[in-house]
N, C-alpha and C positions, 0 to 999 in steps of 0.2 A: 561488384559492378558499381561505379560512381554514381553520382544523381547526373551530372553531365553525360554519359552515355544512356541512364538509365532513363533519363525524358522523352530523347529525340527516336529509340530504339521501339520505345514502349509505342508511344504514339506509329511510328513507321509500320512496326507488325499487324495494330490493329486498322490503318489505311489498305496496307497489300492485304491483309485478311479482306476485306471490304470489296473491295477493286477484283479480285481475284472470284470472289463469289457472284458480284453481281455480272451477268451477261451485260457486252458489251460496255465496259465502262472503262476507260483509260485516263481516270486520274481521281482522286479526293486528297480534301485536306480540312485541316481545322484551323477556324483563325479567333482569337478572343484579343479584347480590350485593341479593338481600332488596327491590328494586323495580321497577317496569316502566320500561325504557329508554326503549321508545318503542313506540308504537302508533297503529294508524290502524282507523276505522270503530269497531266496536264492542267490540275490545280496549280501546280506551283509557279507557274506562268500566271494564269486566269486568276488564280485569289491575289495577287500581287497588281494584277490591275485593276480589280476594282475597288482596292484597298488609296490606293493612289491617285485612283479619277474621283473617289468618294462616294461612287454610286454603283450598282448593280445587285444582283439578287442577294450574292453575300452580304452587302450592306444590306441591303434594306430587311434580311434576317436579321441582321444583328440588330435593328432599332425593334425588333416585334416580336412575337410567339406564337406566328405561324409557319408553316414549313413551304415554301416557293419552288414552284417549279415553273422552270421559262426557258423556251428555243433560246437562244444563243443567235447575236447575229448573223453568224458565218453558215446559217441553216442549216448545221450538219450535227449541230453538238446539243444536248440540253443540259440543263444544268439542276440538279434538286441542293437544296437550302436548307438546314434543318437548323433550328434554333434550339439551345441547350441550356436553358436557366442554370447556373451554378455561381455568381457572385452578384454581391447589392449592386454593382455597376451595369451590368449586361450581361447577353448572354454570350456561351461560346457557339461556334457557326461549325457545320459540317456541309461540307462543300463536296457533290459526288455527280462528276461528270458522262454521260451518257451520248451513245450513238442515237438514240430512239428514245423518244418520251418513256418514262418509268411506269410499267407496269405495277398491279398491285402485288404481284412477287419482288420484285424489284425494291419496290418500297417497303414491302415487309424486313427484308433483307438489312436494307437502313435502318429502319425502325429497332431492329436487334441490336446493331453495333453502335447508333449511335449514344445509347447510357454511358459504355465502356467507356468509350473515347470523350465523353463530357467530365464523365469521373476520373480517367486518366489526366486529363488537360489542368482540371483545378488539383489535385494531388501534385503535379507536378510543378504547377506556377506555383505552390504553395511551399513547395522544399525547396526550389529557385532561389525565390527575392520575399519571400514570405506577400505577396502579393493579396492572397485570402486569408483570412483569419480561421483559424480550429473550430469557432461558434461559424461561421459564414461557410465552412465547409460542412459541419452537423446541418444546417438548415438545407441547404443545398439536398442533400441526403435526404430529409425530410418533407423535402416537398416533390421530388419524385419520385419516392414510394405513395403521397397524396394522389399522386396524377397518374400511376401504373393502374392504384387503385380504383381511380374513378373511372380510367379505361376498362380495366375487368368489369363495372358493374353498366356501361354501355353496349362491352361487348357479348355480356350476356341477354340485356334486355333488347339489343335487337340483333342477334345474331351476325356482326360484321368481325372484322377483323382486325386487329394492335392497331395497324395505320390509320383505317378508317374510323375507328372509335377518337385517335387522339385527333384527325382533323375535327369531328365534332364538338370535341371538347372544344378546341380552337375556334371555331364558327362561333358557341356559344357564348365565348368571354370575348369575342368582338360585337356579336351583336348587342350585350347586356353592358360593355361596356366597364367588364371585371375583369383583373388579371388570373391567369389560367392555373395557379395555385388555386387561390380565393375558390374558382366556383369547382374546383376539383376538393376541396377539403369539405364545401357545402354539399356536393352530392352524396359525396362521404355522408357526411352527418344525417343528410333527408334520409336519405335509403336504409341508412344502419338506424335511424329512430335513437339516437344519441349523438351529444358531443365529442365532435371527434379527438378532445382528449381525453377520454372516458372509451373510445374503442380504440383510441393510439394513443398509450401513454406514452410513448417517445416522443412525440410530434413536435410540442414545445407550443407556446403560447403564441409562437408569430403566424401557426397555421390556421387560428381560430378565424372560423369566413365570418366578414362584415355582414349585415342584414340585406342585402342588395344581391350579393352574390347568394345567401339561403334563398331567396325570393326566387332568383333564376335559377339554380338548381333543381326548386319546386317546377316550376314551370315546363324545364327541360323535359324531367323526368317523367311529367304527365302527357307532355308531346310526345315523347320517346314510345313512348308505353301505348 
């Protein structure tokens, strides 16, 4: 199989996987660097327009690293937004349109597929046009095993679930005002009572959290607790 079939196919199976498991949903897609990559049902319409008008929930995922959920103005449709760190310019967007606001099944659901489909998206922009560099796809890798991580050690200490631990995550690097590696590599550290390249010797030296991010980690995890 070519890399030309081998992008648009890869990416397509893990949308209809998606679309097909979650109740009521008729469309998703993914879009990185300012367009929609790809999409099926009624993404591919909706990511192409707000790629165009410059504004709506897929943008405004892509400038952030929270995940948006918002009615739609036609009152019938929602729409969830997942933002997908994988290159130094931005993230990639998963875009999964809904009959009814997403339940926390629903969104667990997303929460599953959306790694695949981030790590499919840069693998493939990468054998494309070489668009991500081998070191910019190691890091990428690297810092969402930081943030799987620091969601296990949330969703242990207060009992919630994959989606709900990483919107906390996200709460917390808006409110401290750190990005969501940063204070996911600091919880890491607070919690493990070591340097997180010293319990992740893969991690790489760009994971090390700034003293601001350790500070709000400490914090978090005292409120959490």
């Amino acid at each position: 199989m070519d890399e030309v079939r081998f992008g648009p196919e890869l990416l397509d199976r893990l949308l209809r996987h998606l679309v097909e498991r979650v109740p009521g949903c008729d469309g998703a897609g993914v879009s990185t660097n300012s367009r929609s990559l790809r999409a099926i049902g009624a993404a591919a319409k909706r990511d192409a327009e707000q790629w165009a008008r410059g504004e709506g929930p897929v943008v405004a995922a892509a400038t952030g690293e929270e995940t948006l959920i918002e009615a739609l103005p036609d009152g019938m449709t929602w729409l969830t937004a997942v933002p997908g760190s994988w290159t130094q310019e931005g993230p990639s967007v998963l875009s999964v349109y809904t009959d009814h606001e997403p339940k926390e099944d629903d969104l667990r659901l997303i929460d599953q597929v959306e790694p695949l489909l981030a790590t499919a998206t840069a693998v493939i922009e990468f054998c494309a046009d070489e668009m991500l560099r081998a070191d910019q796809m190691v890091e990428m890798v690297q810092n969402r095993r930081l943030i799987e991580q620091a969601k296990g050690l949330v969703m242990g200490r207060v009992g919630c679930d994959a989606g709900a631990a990483f919107r906390t995550l996200v709460r917390t690097s808006q409110h401290f005002n750190v990005k969501l590696r940063d204070i996911s590599a600091a919880l890491v550290e607070v919690v493990g009572g070591a340097p997180v390249g010293e319990q992740e010797p893969d991690t790489g030296p760009t994971t090390v959290p700034p003293p601001p991010a350790v500070q709000a980690a400490r914090v978090t995890w005292q409120a959490l607790g």
